[in-house]
PAZA-609706 format. One line per 5 residues: number of its first residue (from 1); their letters; for each residue x, y, z of N, C-alpha, C. Coordinates in nm, 3 decimals, decimal comma. Layout:
BEGIN
NUM> a> X/Y/Z/X/Y/Z/X/Y/Z | ...
This chain:
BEGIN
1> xxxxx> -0,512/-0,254/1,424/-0,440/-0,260/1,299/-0,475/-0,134/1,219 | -0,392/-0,035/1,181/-0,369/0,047/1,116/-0,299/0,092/0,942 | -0,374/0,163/0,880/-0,298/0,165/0,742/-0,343/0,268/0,688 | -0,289/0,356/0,602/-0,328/0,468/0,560/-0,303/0,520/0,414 | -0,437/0,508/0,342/-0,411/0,528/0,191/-0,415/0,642/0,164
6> xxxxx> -0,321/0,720/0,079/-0,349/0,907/0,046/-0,403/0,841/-0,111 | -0,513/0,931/-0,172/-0,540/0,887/-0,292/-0,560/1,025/-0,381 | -0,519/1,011/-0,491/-0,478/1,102/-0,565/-0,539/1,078/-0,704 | -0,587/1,184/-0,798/-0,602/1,218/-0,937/-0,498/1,168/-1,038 | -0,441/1,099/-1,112/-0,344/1,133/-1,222/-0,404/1,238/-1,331
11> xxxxx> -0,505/1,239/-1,324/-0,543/1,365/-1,441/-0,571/1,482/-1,328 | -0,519/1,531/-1,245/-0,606/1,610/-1,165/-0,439/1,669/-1,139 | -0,379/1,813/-1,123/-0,240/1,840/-1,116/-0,248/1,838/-0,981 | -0,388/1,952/-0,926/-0,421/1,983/-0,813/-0,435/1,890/-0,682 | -0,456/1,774/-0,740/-0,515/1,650/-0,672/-0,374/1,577/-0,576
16> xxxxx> -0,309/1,586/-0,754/-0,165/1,561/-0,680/-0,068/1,603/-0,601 | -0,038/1,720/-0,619/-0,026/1,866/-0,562/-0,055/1,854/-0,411 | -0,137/1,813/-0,401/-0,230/1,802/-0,242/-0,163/1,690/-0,178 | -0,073/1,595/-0,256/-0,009/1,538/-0,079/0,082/1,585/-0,029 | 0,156/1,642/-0,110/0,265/1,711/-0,049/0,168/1,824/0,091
21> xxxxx> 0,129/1,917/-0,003/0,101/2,040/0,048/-0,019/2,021/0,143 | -0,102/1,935/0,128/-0,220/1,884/0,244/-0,230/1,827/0,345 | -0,239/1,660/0,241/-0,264/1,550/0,320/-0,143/1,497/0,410 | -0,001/1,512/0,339/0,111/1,442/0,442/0,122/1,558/0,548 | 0,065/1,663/0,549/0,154/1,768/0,675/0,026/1,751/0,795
26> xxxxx> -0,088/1,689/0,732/-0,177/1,680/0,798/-0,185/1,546/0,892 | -0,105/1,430/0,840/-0,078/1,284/0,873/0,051/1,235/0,933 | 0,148/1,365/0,884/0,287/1,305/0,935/0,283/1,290/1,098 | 0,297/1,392/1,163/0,248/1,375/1,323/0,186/1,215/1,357 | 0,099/1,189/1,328/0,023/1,089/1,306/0,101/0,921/1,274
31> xxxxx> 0,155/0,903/1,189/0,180/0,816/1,078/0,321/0,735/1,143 | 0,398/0,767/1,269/0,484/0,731/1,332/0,458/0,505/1,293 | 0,544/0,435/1,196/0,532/0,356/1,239/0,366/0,291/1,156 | 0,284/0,371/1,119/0,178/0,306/1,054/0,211/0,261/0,867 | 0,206/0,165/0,823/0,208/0,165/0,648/0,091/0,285/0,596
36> xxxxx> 0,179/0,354/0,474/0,111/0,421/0,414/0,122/0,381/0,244 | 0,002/0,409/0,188/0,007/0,345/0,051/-0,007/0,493/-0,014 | 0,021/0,554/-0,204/-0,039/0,647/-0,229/-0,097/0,542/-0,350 | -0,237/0,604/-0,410/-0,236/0,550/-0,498/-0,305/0,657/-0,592 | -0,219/0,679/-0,707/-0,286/0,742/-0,853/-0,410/0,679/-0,914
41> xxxxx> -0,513/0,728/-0,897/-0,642/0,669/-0,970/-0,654/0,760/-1,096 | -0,733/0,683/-1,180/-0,813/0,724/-1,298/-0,713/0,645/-1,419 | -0,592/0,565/-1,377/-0,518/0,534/-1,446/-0,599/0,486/-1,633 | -0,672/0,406/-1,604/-0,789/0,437/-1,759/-0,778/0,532/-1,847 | -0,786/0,670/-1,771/-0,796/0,795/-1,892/-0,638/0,881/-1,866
46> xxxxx> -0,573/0,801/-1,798/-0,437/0,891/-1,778/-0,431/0,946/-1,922 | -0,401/1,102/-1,880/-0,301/1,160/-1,998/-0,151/1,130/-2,015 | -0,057/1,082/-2,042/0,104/1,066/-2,045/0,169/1,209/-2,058 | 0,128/1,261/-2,147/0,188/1,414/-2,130/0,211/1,479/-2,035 | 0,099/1,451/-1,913/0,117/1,485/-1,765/0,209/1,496/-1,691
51> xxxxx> 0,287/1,344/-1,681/0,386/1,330/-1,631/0,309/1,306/-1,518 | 0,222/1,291/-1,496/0,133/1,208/-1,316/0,232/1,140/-1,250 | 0,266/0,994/-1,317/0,337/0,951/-1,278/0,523/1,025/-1,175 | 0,562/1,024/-1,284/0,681/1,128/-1,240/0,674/1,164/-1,148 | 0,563/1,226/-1,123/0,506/1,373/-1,016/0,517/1,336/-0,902
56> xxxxx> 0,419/1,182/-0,921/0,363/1,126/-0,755/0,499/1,019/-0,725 | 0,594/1,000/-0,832/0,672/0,934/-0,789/0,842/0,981/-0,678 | 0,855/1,157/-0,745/0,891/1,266/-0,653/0,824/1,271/-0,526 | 0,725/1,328/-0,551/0,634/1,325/-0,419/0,688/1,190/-0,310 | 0,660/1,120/-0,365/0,637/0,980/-0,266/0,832/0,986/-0,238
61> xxxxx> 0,884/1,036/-0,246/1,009/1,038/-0,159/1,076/1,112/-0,042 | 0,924/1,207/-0,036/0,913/1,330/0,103/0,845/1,273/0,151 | 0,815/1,140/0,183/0,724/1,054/0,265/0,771/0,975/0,339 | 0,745/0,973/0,538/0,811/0,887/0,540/0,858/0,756/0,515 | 0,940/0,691/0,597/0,937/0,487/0,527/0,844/0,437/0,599
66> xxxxx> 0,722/0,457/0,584/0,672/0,383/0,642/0,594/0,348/0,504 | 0,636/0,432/0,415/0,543/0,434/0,312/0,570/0,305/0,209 | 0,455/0,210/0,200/0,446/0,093/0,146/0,488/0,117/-0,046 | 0,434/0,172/-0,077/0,419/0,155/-0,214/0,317/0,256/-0,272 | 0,366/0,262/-0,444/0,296/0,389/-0,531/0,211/0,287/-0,560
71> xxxxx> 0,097/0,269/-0,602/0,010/0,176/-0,669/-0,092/0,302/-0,795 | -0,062/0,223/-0,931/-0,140/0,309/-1,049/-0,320/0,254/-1,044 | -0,385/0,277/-1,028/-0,533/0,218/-1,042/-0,657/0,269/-1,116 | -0,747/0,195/-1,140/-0,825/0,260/-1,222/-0,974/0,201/-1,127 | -1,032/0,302/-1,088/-1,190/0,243/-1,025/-1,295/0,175/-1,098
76> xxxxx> -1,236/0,207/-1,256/-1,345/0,158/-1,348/-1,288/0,074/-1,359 | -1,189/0,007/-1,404/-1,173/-0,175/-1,456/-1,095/-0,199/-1,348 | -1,096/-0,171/-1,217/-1,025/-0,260/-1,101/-0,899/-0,248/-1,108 | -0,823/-0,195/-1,203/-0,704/-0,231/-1,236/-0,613/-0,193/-1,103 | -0,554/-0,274/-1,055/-0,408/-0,277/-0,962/-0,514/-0,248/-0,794
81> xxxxx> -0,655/-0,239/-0,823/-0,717/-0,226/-0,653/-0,692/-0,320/-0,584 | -0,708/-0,443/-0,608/-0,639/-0,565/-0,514/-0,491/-0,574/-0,467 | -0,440/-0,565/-0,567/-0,247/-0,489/-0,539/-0,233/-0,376/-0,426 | -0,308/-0,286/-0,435/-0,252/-0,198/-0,362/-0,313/-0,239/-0,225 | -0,438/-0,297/-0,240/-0,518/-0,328/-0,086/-0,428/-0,423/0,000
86> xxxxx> -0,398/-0,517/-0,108/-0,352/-0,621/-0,048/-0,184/-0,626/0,014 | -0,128/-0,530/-0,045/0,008/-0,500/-0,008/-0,016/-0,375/0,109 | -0,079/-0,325/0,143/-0,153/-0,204/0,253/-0,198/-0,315/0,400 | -0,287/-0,411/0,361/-0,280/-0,519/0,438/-0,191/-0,586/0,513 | -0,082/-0,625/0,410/-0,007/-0,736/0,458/0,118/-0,637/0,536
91> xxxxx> 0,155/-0,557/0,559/0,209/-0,434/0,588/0,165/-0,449/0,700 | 0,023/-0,382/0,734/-0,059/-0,369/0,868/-0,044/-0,522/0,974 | -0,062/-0,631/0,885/-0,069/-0,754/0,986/0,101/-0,748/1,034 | 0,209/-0,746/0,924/0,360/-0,735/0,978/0,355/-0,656/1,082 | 0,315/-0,546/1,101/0,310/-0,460/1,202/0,253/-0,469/1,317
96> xxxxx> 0,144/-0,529/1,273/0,018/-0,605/1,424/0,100/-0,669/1,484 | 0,190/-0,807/1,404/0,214/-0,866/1,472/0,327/-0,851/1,555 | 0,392/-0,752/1,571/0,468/-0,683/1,742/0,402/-0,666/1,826 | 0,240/-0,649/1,832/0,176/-0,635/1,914/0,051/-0,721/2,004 | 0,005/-0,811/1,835/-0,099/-0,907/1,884/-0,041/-1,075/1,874
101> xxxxx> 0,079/-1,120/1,807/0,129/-1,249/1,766/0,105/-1,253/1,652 | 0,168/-1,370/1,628/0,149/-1,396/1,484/0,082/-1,470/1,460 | 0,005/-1,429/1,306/-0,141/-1,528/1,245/-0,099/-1,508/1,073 | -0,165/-1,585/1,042/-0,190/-1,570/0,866/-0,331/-1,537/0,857 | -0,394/-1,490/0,701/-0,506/-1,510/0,687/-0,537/-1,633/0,595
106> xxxxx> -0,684/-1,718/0,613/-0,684/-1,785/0,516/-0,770/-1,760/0,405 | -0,755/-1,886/0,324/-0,897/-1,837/0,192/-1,001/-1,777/0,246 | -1,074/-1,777/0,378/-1,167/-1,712/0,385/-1,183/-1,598/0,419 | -1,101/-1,530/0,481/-1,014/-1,385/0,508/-1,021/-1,419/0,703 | -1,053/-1,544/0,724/-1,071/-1,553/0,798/-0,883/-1,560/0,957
111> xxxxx> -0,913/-1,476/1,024/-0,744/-1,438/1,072/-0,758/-1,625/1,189 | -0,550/-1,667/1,087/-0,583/-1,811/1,186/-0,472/-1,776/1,290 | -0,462/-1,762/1,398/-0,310/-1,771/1,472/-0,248/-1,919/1,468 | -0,090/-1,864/1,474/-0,046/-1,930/1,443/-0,007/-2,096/1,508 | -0,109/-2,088/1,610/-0,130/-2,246/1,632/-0,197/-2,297/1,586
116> xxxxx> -0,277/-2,220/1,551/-0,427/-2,322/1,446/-0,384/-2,359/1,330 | -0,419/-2,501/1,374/-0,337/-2,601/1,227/-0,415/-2,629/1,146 | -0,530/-2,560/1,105/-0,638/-2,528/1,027/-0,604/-2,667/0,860 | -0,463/-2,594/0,858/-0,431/-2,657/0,727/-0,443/-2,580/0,631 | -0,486/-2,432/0,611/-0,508/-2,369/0,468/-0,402/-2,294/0,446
């Protein structure tokens, strides 16, 4: 199971700058078919004047479709880290399952296939 997060500055121009010009020319070859997430961190001290947003939201349309979602986050109050993990996840298992069958996870993160009548 495969998934691939590019992670980026919103206060950083350079940071952002870098998927285009870096990280995707470095991954596209690669990325055939895998979910990719980007996610803008530092969302906490974003400047708005920036236009971060905007930026990475251009960006993220020279990407291929494999690409899951923009997710805004902040490392200091958690904000949107479970969102983006968890939609990066559920992506990867859709995808597993062409290859391994199909399962859910349960409350315990524990993987049930889909005969196990577990009940959760």
């Amino acid at each position: 199971m495969h998934g691939i997060v590019i992670v980026c500055s919103l206060v950083d121009e350079e940071s952002i700058k870098a998927i285009l010009d870096i990280w995707y020319p470095r991954l596209k070859d690669n990325i055939e078919n895998i979910p990719v997430i980007i996610i803008g961190n530092k969302s906490d001290i974003e400047e708005p004047q920036n236009n971060a947003r905007d930026k990475i939201e251009e960006i993220s349309t020279h990407v291929p479709t494999t690409l899951m979602g923009v997710f805004y986050t902040s490392a200091l109050t958690g904000e949107n880290i479970d969102d983006a993990f968890i939609a990066l996840s559920e992506a990867a298992f859709r995808h597993n399952d062409n290859t391994e069958g199909s399962f859910k996870i349960g409350p315990t993160g524990r993987k049930i296939q889909s005969n196990d009548n577990c009940g959760c």
